[in-house]
VOMIBA-567046 format. One record per residue (C-alpha): x, y, z; residue in three letters. Coordinates in pm, whole numbers. Layout:
# VOMIBA-567046
SITE      x      y      z resn
SITE      X      Y      Z  ala
...
***
This chain:
# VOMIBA-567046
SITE      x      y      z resn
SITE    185   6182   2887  unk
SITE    528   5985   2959  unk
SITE    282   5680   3081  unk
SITE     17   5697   2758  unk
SITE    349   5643   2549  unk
SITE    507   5372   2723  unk
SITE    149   5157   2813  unk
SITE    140   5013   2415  unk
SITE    479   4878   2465  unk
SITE    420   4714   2775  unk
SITE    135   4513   2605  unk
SITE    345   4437   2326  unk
SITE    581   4269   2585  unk
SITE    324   4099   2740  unk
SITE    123   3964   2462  unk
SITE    509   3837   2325  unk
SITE    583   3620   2626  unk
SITE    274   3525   2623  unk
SITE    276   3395   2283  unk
SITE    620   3195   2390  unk
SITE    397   3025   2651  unk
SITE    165   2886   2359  unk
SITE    174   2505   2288  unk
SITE    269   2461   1917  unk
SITE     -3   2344   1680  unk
SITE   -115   1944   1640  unk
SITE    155   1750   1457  unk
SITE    488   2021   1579  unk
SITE    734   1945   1786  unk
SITE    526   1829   2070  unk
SITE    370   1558   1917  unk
SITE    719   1388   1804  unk
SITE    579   1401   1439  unk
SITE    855   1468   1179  unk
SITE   1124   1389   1021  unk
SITE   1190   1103    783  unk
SITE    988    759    774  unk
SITE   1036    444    545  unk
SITE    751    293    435  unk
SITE    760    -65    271  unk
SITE    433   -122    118  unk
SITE    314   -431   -103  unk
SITE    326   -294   -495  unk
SITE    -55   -349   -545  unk
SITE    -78    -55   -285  unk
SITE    112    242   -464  unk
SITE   -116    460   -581  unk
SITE   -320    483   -282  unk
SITE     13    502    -81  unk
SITE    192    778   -267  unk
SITE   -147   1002   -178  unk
SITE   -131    937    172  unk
SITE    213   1010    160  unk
SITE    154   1378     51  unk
SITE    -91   1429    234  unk
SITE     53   1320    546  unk
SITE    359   1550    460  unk
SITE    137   1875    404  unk
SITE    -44   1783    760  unk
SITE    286   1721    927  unk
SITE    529   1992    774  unk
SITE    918   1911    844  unk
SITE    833   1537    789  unk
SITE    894   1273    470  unk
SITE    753    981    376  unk
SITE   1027    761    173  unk
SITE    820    459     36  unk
SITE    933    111    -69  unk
SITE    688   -114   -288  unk
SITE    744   -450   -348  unk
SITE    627   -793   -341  unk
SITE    529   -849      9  unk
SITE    738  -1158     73  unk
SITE   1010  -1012    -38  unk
SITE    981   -687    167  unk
SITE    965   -899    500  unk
SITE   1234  -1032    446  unk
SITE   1419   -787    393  unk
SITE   1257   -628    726  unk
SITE   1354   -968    880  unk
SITE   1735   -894    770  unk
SITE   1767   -549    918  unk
SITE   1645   -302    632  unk
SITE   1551     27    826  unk
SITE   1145     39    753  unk
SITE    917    205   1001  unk
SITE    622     68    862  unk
SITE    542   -243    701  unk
SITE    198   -272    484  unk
SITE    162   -660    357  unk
SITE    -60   -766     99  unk
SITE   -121  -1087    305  unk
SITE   -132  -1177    699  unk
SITE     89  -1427    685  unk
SITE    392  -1215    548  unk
SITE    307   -961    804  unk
SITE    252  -1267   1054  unk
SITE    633  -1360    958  unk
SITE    766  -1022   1055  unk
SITE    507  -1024   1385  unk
SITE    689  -1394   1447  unk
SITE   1077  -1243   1428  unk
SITE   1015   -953   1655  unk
SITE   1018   -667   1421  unk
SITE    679   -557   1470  unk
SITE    386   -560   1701  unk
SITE    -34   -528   1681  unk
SITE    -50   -536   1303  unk
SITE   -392   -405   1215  unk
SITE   -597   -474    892  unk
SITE   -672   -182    657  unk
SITE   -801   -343    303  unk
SITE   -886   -618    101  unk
SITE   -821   -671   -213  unk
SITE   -974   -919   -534  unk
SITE   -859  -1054   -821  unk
SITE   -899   -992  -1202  unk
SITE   -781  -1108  -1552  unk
SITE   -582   -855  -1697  unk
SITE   -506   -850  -2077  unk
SITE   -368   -628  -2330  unk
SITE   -643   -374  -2478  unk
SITE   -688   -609  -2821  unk
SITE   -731   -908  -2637  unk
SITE   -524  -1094  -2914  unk
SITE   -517  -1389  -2654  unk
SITE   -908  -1395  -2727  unk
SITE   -923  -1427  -2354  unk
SITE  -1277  -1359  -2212  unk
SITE  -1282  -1573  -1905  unk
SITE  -1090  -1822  -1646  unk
SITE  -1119  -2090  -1843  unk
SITE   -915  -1958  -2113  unk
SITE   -622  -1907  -1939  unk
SITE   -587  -2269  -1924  unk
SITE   -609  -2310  -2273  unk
SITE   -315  -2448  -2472  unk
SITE    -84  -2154  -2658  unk
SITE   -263  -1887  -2416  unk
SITE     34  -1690  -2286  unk
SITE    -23  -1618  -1886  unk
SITE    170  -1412  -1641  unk
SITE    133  -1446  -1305  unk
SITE    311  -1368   -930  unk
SITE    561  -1631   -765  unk
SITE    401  -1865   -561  unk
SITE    504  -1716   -270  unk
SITE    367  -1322   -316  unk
SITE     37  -1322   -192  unk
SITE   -108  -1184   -569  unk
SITE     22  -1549   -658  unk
SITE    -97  -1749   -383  unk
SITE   -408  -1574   -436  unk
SITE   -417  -1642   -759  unk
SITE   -381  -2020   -735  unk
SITE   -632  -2041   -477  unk
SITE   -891  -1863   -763  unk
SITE   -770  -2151  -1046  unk
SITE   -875  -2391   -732  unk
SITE  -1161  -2294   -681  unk
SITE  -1237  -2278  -1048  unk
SITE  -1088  -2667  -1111  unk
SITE   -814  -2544  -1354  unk
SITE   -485  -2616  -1383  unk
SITE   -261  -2271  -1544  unk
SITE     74  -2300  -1624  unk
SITE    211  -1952  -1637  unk
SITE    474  -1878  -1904  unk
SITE    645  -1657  -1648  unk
SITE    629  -1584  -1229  unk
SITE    675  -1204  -1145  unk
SITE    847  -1074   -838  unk
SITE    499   -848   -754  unk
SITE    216   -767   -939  unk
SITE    332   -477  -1104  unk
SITE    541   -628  -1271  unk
SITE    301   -908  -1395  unk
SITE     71   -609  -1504  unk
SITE    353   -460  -1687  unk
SITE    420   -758  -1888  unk
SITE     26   -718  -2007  unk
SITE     27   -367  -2130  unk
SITE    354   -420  -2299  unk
SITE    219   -780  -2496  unk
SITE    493   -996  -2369  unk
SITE    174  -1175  -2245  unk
SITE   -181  -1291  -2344  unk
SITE   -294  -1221  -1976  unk
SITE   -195  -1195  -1606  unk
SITE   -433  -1278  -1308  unk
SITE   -342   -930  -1067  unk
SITE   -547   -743   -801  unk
SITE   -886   -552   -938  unk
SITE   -685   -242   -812  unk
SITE   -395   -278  -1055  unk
SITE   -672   -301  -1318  unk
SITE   -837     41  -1217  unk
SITE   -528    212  -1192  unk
SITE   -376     87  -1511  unk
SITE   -626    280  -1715  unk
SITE   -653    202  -2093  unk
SITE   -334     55  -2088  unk
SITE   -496   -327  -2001  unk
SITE   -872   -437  -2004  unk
SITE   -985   -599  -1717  unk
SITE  -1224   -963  -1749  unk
SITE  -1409   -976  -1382  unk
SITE  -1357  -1357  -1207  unk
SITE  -1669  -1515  -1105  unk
SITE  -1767  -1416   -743  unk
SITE  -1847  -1801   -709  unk
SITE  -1479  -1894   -730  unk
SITE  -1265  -1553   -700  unk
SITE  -1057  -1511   -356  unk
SITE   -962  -1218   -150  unk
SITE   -661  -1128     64  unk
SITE   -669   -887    345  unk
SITE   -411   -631    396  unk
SITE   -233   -544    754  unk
SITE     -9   -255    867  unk
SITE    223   -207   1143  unk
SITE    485     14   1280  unk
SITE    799   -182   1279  unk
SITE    967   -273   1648  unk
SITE   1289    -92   1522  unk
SITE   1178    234   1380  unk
SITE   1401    491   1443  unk
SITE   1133    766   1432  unk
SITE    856    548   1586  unk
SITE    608    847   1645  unk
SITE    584    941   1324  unk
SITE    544    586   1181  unk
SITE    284    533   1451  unk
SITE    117    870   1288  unk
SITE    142    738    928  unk
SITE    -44    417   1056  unk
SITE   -318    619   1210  unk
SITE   -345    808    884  unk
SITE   -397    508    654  unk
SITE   -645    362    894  unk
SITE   -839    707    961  unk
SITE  -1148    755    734  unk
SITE   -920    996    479  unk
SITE   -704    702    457  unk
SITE   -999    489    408  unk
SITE  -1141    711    153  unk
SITE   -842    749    -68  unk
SITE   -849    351    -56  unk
SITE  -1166    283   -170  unk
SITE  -1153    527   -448  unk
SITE   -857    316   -574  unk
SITE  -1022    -21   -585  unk
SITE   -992   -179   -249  unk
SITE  -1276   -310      5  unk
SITE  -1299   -253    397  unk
SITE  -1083   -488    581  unk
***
C-alpha cells in the first residue's frame, strides 16, 4: 500500500525535471530575441512598419520595437554620427550605400519599391489633373529636398516628362509634403503612391504616366553597432519574410 501512494509522486518528480530539461520555445531566451530595438525607417514606410512592429512583438514576447521615421538622408546621417539604430530601412540605395560606405552596416538587402503620384487636396482647387500642370504658373507645388530620395525621385519624373517645377516649398520627408496637401497650404505635392493609399480621403491621388514615372527601391540592414544585434537581425528577417511581404504590398509597395 505504502508503494501505490508514493509511485504518483515519483512521476510527478520525474516528469518536473524533465520539463527543466526542455528547450524553451522559438524566439525565448535561446534564440537571443528580445529586448529593445531601434528602428530608423524612411517616413514613406510607417504604416507598413508600425504593423510589423506589433507583430514582431506578439511573436517575440519580452521584446520592443522603438521606430524612427524620417527622411532617409537625414536618418543616415544621423546613423553616420553615432545615433543608436539597429536597423536602418532607406527609401533609396544610395543613402543606405552611404551608411554601407562609413562602416555602420553590412549586406543591405532590398525589400520594396516604391512609385510616384500627384497628390492634391480633395477639391482639387489647383485644377490639377496631370504633370503638366504642376508646371503651370500660380500652381502651388510641394515637394521633398533634393536630397530625400521622394525628391530626387521626383525630379527624375519632371525629367523624364521635359518639365521644369519650381516647388513653392522643399519638405524634410514626404510626410510632411503630404501633410501640406491635406491641410491646403498647397495646390499639390509629387509623394510615393503609398502615401496616397494610406492618406485616405484626406488627398486625391492623379496617377503619373508609366511612360515617364520613376521608381526607387528600398534596402534594409542591421546596423554594424547594434547593441541587441539578434533581435535586429530577427526584425530584418521579418520584413523580408512573406508576412512582411504581405503587409507591404497591401500598403502600396511593389516587390523589390
Amino acid at each position: 500500500m505504502t508503494r501505490l501512494l508514493r509511485l504518483p509522486w515519483l512521476l510527478i518528480v520525474l516528469l518536473l525535471v524533465a520539463g527543466c530539461g526542455q528547450a524553451p520555445p522559438p524566439g525565448g531566451a535561446a534564440s537571443g530575441v528580445g529586448g529593445t530595438i531601434r528602428v530608423f525607417a524612411a517616413a514613406s514606410l510607417t504604416r507598413s512598419f508600425t504593423t510589423l512592429a506589433h507583430d514582431f512583438e506578439r511573436q517575440h514576447p519580452g521584446s520592443t520595437v522603438e521606430l524612427s521615421f524620417g527622411g532617409s538622408s537625414d536618418l543616415a546621417e544621423q546613423i553616420d554620427n553615432g545615433a543608436p539604430a539597429d536597423v536602418f530601412a532607406s527609401a533609396s540605395p544610395v543613402n543606405m550605400r552611404q551608411v554601407v560606405r562609413a562602416g555602420n552596416a553590412r549586406r543591405p538587402r532590398p525589400f520594396a519599391r516604391n512609385t510616384m503620384e500627384i497628390a492634391v487636396p480633395p477639391d482639387n482647387p489647383g485644377h490639377v489633373h496631370g504633370l503638366d500642370d504642376l508646371a503651370r504658373d500660380g500652381v502651388k507645388v510641394a515637394l521633398c529636398q533634393p536630397q530625400v530620395p521622394c525628391g530626387s525621385v521626383a525630379r527624375e519624373v519632371f525629367a523624364r516628362a521635359g518639365i521644369s517645377v519650381h516647388p513653392v516649398t522643399e519638405e524634410v520627408d514626404v510626410t510632411s509634403v503630404l501633410t501640406k496637401v491635406a491641410i491646403g497650404e498647397v495646390d499639390a505635392g509629387l509623394v510615393y503612391v503609398t502615401d496616397v493609399r494610406s492618406a485616405g480621403g484626406q488627398v486625391h491621388g492623379i496617377p503619373v504616366p508609366a511612360a515617364v514615372n520613376a521608381s526607387t527601391t528600398y534596402p534594409i540592414a542591421a546596423t554594424s553597432g547594434s547593441g541587441n544585434p539578434a533581435t535586429a537581425r530577427a526584425f530584418v528577417a521579418l520584413v523580408l519574410s512573406g508576412r512582411g511581404q504581405r503587409v507591404l504590398a497591401r500598403d502600396g509597395f511593389g516587390s523589390a
